[in-house]
C-alpha positions as CSV (number, residue, x, y, z in Angstrom):
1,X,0.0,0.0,0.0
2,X,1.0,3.5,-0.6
3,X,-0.7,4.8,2.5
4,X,-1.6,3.6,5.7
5,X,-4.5,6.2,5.5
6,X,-5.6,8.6,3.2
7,X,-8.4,11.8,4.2
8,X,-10.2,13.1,1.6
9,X,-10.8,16.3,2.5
10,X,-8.5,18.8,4.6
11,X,-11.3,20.9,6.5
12,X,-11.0,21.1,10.3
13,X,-11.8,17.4,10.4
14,X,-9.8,16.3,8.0
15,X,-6.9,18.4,9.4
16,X,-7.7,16.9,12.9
17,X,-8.1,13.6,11.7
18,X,-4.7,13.6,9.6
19,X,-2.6,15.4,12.9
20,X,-4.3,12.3,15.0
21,X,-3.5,9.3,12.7
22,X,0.3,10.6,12.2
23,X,1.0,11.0,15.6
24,X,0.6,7.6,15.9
25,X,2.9,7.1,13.6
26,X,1.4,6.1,10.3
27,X,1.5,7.4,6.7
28,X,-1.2,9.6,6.0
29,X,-2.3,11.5,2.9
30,X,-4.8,13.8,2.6
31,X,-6.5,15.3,-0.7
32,X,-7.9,18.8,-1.3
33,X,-9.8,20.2,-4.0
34,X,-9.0,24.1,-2.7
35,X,-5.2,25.6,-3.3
36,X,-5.1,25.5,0.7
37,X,-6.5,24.0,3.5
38,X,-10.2,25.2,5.4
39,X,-11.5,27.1,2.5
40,X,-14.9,25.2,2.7
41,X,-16.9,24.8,5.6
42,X,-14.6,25.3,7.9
43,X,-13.7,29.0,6.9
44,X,-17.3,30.2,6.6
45,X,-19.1,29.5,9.8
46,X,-20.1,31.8,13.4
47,X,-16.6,29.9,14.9
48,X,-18.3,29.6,18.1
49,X,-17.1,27.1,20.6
50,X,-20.4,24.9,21.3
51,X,-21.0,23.9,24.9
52,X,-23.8,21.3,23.9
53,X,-27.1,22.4,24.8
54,X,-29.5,21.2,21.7
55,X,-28.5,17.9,20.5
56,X,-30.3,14.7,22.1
57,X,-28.8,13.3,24.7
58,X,-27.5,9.9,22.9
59,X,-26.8,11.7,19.6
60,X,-23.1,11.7,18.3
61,X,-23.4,15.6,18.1
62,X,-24.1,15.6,21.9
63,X,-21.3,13.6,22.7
64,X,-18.8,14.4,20.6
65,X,-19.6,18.6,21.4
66,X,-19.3,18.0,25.3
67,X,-16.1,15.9,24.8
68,X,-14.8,18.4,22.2
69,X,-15.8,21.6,23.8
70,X,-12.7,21.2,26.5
71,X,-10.2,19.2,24.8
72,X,-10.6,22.4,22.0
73,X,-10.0,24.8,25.0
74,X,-7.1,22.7,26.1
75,X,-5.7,22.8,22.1
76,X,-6.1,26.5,22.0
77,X,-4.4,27.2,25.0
78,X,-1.6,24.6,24.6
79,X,-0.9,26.1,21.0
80,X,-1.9,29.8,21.9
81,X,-4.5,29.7,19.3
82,X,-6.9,32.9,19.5
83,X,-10.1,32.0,21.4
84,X,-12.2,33.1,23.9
85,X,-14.3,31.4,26.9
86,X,-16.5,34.3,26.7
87,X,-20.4,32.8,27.7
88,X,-23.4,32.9,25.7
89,X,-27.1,34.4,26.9
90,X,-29.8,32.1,25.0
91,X,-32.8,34.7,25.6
92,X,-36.6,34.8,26.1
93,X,-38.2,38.0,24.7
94,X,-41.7,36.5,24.4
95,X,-43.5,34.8,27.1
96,X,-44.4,31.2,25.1
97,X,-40.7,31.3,25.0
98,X,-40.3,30.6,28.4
99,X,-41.4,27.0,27.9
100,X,-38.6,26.4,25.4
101,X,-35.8,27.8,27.5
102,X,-37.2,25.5,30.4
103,X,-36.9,22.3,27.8
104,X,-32.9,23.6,26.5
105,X,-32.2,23.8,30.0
106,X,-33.8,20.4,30.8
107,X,-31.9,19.0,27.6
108,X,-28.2,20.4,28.4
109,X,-28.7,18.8,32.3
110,X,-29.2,15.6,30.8
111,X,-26.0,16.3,28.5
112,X,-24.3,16.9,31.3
113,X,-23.8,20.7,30.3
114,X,-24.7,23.2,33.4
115,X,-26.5,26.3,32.7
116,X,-27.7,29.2,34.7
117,X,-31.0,30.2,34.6
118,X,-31.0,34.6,34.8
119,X,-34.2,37.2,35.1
120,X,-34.3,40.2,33.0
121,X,-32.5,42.2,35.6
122,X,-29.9,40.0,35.9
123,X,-29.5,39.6,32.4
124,X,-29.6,44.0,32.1
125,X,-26.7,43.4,34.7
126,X,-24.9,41.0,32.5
127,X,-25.5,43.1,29.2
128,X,-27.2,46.6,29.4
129,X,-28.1,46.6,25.3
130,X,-29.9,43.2,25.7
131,X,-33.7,43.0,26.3
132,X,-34.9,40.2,27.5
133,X,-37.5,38.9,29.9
134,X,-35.5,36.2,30.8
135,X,-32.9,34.0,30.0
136,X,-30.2,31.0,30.2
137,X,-26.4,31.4,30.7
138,X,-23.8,29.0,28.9
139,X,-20.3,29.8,30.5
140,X,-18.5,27.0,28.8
141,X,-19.6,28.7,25.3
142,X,-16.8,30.7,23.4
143,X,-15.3,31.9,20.2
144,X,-11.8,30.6,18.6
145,X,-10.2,31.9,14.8
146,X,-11.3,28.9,12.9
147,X,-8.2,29.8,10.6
148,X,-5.6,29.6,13.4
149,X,-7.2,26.2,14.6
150,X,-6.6,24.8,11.5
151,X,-2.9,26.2,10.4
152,X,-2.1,24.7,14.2
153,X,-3.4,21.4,13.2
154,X,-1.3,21.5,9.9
155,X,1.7,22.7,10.8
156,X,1.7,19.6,13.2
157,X,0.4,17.2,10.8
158,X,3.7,18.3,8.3
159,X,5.7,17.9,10.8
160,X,4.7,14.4,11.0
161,X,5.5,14.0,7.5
162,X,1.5,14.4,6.4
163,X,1.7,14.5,2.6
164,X,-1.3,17.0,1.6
165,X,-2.3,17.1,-2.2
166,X,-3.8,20.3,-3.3
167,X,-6.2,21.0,-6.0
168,X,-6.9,17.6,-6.3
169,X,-10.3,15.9,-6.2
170,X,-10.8,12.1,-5.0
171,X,-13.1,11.0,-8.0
172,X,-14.0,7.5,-6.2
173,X,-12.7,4.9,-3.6
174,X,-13.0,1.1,-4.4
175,X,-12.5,-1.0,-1.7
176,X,-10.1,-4.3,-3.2
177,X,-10.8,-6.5,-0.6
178,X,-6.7,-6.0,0.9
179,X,-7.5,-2.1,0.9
180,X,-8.4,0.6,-1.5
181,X,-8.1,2.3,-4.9
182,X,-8.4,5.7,-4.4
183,X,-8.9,7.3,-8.3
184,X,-7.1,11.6,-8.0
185,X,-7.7,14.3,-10.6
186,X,-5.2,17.0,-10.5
187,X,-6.1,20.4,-11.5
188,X,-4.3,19.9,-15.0
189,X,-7.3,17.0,-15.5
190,X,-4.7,14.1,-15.7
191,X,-6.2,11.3,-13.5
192,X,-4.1,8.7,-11.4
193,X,-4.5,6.1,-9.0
194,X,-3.0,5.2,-5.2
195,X,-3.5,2.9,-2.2
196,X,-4.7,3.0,1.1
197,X,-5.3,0.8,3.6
198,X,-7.9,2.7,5.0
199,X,-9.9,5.5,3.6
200,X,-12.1,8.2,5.5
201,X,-14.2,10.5,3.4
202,X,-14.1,13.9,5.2
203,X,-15.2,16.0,2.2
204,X,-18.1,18.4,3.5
205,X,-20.1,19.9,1.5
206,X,-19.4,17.0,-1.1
207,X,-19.2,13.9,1.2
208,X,-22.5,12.4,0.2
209,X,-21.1,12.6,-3.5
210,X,-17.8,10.8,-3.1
211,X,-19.3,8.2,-0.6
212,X,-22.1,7.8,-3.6
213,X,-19.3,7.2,-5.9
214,X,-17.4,5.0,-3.7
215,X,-20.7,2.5,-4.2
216,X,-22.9,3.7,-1.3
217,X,-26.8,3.7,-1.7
218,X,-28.0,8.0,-2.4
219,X,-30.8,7.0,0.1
220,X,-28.2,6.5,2.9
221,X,-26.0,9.3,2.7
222,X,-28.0,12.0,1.0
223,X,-27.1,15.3,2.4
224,X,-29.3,18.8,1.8
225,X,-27.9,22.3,1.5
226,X,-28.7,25.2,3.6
227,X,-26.9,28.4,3.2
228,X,-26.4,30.8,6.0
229,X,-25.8,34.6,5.8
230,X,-24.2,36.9,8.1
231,X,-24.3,40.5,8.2
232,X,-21.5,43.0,10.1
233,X,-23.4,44.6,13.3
234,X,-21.5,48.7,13.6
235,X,-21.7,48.2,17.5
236,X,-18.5,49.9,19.2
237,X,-15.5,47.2,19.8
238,X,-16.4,45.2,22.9
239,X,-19.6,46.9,23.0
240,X,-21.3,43.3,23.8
241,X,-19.0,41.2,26.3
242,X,-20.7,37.8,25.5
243,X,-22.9,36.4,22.4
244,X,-26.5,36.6,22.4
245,X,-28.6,34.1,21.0
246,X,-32.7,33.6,21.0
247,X,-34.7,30.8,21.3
248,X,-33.5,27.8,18.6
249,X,-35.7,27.7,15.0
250,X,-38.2,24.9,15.2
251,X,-36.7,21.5,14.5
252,X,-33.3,23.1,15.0
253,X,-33.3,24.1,11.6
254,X,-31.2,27.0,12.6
255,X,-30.5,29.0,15.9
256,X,-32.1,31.3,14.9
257,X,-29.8,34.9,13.8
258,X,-27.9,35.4,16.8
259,X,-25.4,37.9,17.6
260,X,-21.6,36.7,17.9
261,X,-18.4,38.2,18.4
262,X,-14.8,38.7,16.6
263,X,-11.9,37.7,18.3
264,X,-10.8,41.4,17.2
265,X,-13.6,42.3,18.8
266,X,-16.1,43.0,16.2
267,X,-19.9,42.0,16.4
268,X,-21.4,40.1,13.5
269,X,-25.3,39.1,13.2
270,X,-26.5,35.5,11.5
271,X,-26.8,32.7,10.2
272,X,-30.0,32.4,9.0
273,X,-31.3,29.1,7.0
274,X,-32.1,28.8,3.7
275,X,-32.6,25.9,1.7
276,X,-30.7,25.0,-1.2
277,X,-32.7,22.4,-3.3
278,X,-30.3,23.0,-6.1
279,X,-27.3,22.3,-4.1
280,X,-25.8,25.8,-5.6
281,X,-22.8,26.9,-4.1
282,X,-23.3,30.8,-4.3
283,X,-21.6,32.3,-1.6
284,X,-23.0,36.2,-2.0
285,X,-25.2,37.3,1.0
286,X,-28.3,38.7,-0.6
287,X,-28.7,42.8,0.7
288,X,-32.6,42.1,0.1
289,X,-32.5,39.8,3.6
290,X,-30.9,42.6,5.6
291,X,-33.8,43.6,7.1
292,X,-34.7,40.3,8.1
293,X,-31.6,40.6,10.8
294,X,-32.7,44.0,11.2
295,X,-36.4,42.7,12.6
296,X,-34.8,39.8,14.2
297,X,-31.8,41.4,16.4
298,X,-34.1,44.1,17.6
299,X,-36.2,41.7,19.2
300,X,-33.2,41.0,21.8
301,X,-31.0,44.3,21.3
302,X,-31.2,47.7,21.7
303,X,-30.8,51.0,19.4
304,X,-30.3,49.0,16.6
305,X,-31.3,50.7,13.6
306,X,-30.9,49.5,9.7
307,X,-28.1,51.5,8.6
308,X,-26.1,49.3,11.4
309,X,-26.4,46.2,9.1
310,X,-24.2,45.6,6.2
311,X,-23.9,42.1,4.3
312,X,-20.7,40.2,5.3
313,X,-20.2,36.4,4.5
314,X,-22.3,33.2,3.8
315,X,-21.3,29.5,4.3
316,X,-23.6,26.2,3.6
317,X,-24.5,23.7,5.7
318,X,-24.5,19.8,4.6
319,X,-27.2,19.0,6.5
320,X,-29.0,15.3,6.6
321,X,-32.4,16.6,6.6
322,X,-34.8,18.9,4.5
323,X,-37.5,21.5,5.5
324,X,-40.1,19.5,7.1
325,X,-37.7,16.3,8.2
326,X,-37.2,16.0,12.1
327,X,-33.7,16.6,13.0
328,X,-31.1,14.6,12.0
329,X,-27.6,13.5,13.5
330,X,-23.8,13.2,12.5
331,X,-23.3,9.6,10.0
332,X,-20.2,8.0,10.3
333,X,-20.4,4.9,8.0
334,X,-18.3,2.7,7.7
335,X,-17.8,-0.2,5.3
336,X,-15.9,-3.7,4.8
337,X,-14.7,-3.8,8.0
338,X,-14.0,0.2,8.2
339,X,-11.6,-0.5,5.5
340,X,-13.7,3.2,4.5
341,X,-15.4,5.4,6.8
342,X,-17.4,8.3,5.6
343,X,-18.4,11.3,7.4
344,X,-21.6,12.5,6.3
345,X,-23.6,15.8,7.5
346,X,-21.1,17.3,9.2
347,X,-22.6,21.0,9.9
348,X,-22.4,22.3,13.2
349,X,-21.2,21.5,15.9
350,X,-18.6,20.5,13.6
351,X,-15.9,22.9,14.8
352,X,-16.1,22.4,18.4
353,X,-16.2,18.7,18.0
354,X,-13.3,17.8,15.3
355,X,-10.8,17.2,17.7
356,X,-12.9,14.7,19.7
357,X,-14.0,13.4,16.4
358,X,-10.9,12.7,15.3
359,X,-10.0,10.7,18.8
360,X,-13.2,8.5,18.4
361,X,-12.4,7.6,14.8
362,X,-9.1,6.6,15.7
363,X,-10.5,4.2,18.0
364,X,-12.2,2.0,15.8
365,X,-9.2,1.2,14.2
């Protein structure tokens, strides 16, 4: 075999699986369609550090976000990555809201995730712009610079003598019955073939493709597209000390457009959820929605007026459900004997669990 393993895909997972596997000392390669590593999902997201509160209890998202969400604070700190343990307010501004903050609280408990339960005065104490008749505190919720996280992990992982392959897409991987076939196209369209003993499919937005090409039924692996924009908030630097979300989107479609902040200290509004049925990958954030964030971050903040709201980035979501589906978990599939694993619908929490991710794929092997 050429390779012990090879990643296609080098996102934040792919990047995390690639600096696990080669610290154990095997041969790793890892293919990427981009010039550069994280320039999919991984570099258009609200980089907040999840502490676990909406995911089902059992779920692989759960798990894998409570596990995460320390070992990532560990990482940064170890590698003096930028982050933050800043805190998050999840707020109430309508009474039937109350209800719903009751069940996220009920639903973190049982994820083992503690969260403090605040009245509108103590929340005014907390932040002064936010309104709010009530609401619940994550302390364990933070920001880190998705970009930094990354170069971290792959520095290390070429230092462990990772071979990365750039602008190169895995067309297909056959498994041989003593390994796999992995088929490459480089950007110059010529086409070759390598080994691997083992193969994990870590491609994002196109995972559900490659593992469909690799022989696996549509009906299993079928992801759906959901874009999210963001628009810049002008708030003065610091002016917000922690990030302000409402109540969660029903079936957890979204969290709704919540306010987060910068590590430089900047305050930026979003996502919100829209459906991709085409599966187009248009990245532009559509000035016609602004108001939308307008309507929806004056429900919790104060003195926000339109001209405050300027478009700034989009990213999409591989999510396994579409409008109307309940909500649906992480897939990691794996085949003949996890001679190939493949990572499918991996959306949020994503970031804040790739490095525990990466730890519980490498224990099935």
């Amino acid at each position: 075999m050429d390779f012990d393993i090879a990643i296609a895909g080098a996102g934040v997972i792919g990047l995390a699986l690639a600096e696990t596997f080669s610290q154990k000392g095997l041969c790793v390669a890892v293919v990427e369609t981009q010039p550069s590593f994280g320039q999919g999902i991984s570099s258009r997201n609200s980089e907040v550090v999840h502490a676990g509160i909406y995911y089902p209890k059992e779920s692989l998202k759960a798990k894998l976000c409570t596990t995460g969400n320390p070992m990532l604070y560990r990482f940064c700190k170890t590698r003096c990555i930028p982050h933050l343990c800043c805190g998050k307010l999840i707020v109430a501004t309508e009474p039937d809201q109350e209800a719903e903050l009751d069940r996220l609280n009920a639903n973190a408990s049982a994820c083992g995730v503690s969260l403090k339960r605040l009245t509108s005065s103590q929340v005014k104490k907390m932040e002064p712009r936010v309104k709010a008749s009530s609401a619940l505190f994550s302390p364990t919720t933070g920001i880190v610079s998705a970009h930094h996280l990354m170069a971290a992990l792959y520095r290390t992982a070429r230092k462990q003598k990772v071979i990365f392959s750039f602008e190169t897409r895995v067309l297909e991987a056959r498994h041989t019955g003593s390994g796999n076939t992995i088929r490459v196209q480089y950007r110059d369209g010529k086409e070759e073939n390598f080994t691997s003993t083992y193969f994990i499919n870590a491609a994002g937005l196109y995972a559900d493709t490659l593992a469909q090409r690799s022989g696996l039924p549509k009906d299993e692996v079928a992801t759906h597209w959901w874009k999210g924009e963001y628009a810049s908030l002008a708030l003065p630097q610091n002016a917000l000390k922690h990030l302000i979300y409402p109540v969660p989107q029903k079936a957890n479609t979204g969290l709704g457009i919540h306010t987060t902040l910068g590590i430089d200290g900047t305050t930026r509004l979003g996502p919100n959820a829209i459906y991709l049925p085409e599966k187009t990958e248009d990245y532009r954030v559509e000035p016609c929605r602004l108001p939308s964030f307008h309507e929806a971050a004056s429900r919790y903040l104060e003195g926000i007026t339109p001209s405050m709201i300027t478009p700034s980035m989009a990213g999409i979501r591989p999510k396994r459900q579409k409008p109307g589906d309940p909500v649906q978990d992480f897939l990691i599939h794996a085949v003949s004997k996890k001679a190939q694993i493949h990572l499918i619908g991996l959306e949020s929490p994503g970031l804040t669990a790739s490095l525990a991710l990466a730890e519980h794929i490498s224990g099935l092997f």
